[in-house]
N, C-alpha and C positions, 0 to 999 in steps of 0.2 A: 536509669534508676539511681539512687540517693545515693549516697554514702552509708554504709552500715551502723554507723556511729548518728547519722540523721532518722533513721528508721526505726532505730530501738530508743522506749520509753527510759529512763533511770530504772522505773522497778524492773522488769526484766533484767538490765543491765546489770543491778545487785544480786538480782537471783541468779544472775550467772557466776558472778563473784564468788557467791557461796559456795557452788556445784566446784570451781576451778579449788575452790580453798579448803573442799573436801578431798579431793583427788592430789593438791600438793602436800596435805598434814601425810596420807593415806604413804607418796614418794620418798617424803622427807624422813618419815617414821621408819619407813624400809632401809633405806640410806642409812639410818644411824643406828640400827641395829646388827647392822651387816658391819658396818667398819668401828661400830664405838665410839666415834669421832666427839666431843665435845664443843666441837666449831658447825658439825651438821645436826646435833641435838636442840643449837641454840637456833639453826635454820627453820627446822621442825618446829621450834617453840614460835615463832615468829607468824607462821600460817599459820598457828594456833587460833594468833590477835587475829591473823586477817579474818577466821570464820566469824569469830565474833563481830569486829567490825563490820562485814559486810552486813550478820545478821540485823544487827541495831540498827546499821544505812538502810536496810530495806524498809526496816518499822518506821521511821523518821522520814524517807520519801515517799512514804504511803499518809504519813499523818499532814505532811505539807501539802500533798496533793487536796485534801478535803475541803472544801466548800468554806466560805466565810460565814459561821452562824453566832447567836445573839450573846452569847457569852466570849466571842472570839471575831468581833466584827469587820476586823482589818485581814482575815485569815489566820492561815496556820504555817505562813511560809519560813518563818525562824524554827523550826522546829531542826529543819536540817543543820543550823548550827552547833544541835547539841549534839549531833551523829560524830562530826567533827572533834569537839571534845572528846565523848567518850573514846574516839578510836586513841587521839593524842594519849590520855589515862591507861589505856591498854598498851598502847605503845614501851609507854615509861616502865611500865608494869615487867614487862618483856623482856626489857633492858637491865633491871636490876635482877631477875632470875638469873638473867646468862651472864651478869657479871660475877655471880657469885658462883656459881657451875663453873666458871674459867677459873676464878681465882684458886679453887677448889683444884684444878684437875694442871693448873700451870707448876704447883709444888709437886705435884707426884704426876709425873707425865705417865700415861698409858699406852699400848702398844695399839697398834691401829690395823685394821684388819680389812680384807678385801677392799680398797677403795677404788678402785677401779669400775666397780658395780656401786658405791655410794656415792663415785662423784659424778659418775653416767645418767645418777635418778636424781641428783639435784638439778644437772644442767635439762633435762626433760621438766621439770618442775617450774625451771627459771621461766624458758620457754612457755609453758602454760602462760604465767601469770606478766609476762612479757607482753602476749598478742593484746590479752584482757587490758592491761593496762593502757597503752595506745588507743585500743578502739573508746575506751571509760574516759580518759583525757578529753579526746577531740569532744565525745558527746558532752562532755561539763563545760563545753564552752557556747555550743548548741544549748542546751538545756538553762545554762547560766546556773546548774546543782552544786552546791558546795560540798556534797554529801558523796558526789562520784568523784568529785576532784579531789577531795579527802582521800576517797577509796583508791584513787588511780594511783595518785604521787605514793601511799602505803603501798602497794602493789610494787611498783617502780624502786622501792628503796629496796622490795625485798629482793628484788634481779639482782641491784646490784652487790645488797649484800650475799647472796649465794654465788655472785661472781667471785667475790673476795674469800669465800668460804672454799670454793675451787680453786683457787690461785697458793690460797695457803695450805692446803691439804696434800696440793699435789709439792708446792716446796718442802715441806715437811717427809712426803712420800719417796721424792729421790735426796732428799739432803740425810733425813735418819733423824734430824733434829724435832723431837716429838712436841719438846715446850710448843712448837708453832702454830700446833692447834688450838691450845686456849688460849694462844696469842691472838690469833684471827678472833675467836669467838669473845675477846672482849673487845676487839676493831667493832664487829659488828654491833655489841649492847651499845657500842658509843654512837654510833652512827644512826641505830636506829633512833637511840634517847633526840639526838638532835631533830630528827621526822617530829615525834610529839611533841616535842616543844612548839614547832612551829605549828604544829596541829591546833593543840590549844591556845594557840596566838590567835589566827586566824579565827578561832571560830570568839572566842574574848569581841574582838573585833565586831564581826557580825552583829552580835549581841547587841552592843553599844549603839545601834543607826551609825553605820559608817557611811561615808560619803560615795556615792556610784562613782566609777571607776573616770578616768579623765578621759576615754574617747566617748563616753558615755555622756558625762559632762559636754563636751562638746562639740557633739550634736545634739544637745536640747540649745544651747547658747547659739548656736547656727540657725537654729529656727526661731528661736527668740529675735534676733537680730532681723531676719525677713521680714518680721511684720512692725519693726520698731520703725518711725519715722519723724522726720522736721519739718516743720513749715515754716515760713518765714522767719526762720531762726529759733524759733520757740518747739519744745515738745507736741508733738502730740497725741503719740503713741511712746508711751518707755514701761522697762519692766524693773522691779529689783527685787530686795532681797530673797534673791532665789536659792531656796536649799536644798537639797538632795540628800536621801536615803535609798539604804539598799535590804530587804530582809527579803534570805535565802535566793527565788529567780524572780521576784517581783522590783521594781525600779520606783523610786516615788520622787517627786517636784513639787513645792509649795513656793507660790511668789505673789507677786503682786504685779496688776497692770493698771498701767497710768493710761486716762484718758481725758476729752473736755469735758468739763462738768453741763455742757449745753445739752452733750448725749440723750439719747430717749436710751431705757432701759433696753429694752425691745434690743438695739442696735449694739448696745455694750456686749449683748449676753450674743449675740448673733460672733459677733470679731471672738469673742471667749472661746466659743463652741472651736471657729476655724483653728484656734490656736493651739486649742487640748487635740482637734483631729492631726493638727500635722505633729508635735508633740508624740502621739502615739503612734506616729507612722513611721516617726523617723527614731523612736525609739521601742520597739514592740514590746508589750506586756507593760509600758508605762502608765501609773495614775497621777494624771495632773492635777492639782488645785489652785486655781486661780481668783483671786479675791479682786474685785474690783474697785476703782481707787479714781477718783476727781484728779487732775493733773495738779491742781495746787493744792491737795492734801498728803500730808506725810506721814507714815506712821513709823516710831521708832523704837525697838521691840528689845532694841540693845541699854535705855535707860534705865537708872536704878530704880524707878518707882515703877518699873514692870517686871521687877525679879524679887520684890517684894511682898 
């Protein structure tokens, strides 16, 4: 049988997100009512982001999933970029609350109560979003989702920042030094700010037609090269300006192939077809486009009278 992380779809996968980020707001709330803490309030505020995030992830890999139609004829597969974003904007958002609740609660430190029971329901809480996180990882690489990879590595900062929230609550618990609460809790708004940053990098990126990834790259250039060849010193199969895009899990190639202009049609388009089949074999979910081109014809797309 598969791997768990092979058999579940991204939407499921999100809708679980949500369920685990209802159940850690539900721990973390508990947690910081019972001790008061300011470093587990900003814990609690952080699964806040995660419900929303996951909710907007689910809307966005549900809208990439949909069919390619007349007003949208390349698909809907950048949509997941913007999940990305937003989660990053939520992130940032999170981090400036808890910076300012710490700054608030570092000059007049407060006394801290049962934590023993609030740092028992964060470390249960981590654990939740610990397992989700791994299993959402592996599948965004399955999937090629930017939108669970978003969700996963959000997931994963929050482990470690309620590791951090544990680590200082309980030095604060046997040392008596109280500031070290909102000392953590502004550890954490720093740490989480740094996640959305690179959140909204990443998906900026997307946006833009980024280049497919370099073992991606090459294996289309490995197949390119199998069917490139020389006769008598001269070309007679060659390809070039090949370029590569990636939005959201779809892959894209636009090049050209050189052949003899003796060619019958029939036959160029016959070598084409084999070229886009192994192309999409060796790179799955890839669309080739290949333009066909006389071996003594050049086209040069990098001139100033074609950006004109």
């Amino acid at each position: 049988m598969a791997p768990i992380w092979q058999r579940l779809t991204p939407q499921r996968l999100l809708a679980a997100s949500v369920a685990v980020a209802l159940s850690t707001i539900a721990l973390k709330t508990l947690a910081w009512w019972l001790t008061d803490s300011v470093g587990l309030l900003s814990d609690a505020m952080e699964s806040v982001v995660n419900l929303a995030s996951a909710m907007f992830g689910l809307w966005m890999v549900t809208v990439a999933a949909r069919p390619a139609d007349d007003d949208h004829p390349y698909g809907h597969h950048k949509a997941e970029y913007f999940s990305s974003g937003f989660e990053g904007i939520l992130i940032i958002a999170a981090a400036l609350g808890i910076l300012w609740a710490a700054v608030s609660r570092l000059w007049a430190p407060q006394p801290l109560q049962r934590l023993d029971w609030g740092l028992a329901l964060s470390v249960l809480s981590s654990a939740l979003n610990g397992g989700l996180a791994w299993v959402m990882l592996r599948a965004s690489r399955v999937h090629r989702s930017m939108a669970l990879e978003a969700d996963a590595r959000h997931l994963l900062t929050d482990v470690w920042t309620s590791a951090g929230v544990v680590v200082g609550l309980a030095l604060a618990w046997l040392s008596g030094w109280l500031w070290l609460d909102a000392l953590v809790a502004m550890g954490v708004a720093l740490n989480i700010a740094r996640e959305g940053v690179h959140l909204l990098w990443r998906s900026t990126q997307g946006l833009m037609d980024e280049a497919v990834e370099p073992e991606v790259r090459t294996a289309i250039d490995d197949v390119l090269a199998g069917f490139a060849h020389q006769r008598n010193g001269s070309d007679i199969i060659r390809f070039d300006h090949v370029h590569t895009r990636k939005a959201g899990q779809r892959r894209y190639v636009d090049l050209h192939m050189h052949m003899p202009a003796s060619w019958t049609l029939g036959r160029a388009a016959a070598l084409r077809t084999s070229v886009e089949q192994a192309l999409m074999s060796a790179v799955p979910g890839l669309r080739a486009t290949i333009q066909l081109l006389p071996s003594d014809v050049e086209a040069h797309f990098d001139d100033l009278h074609d950006l004109k």
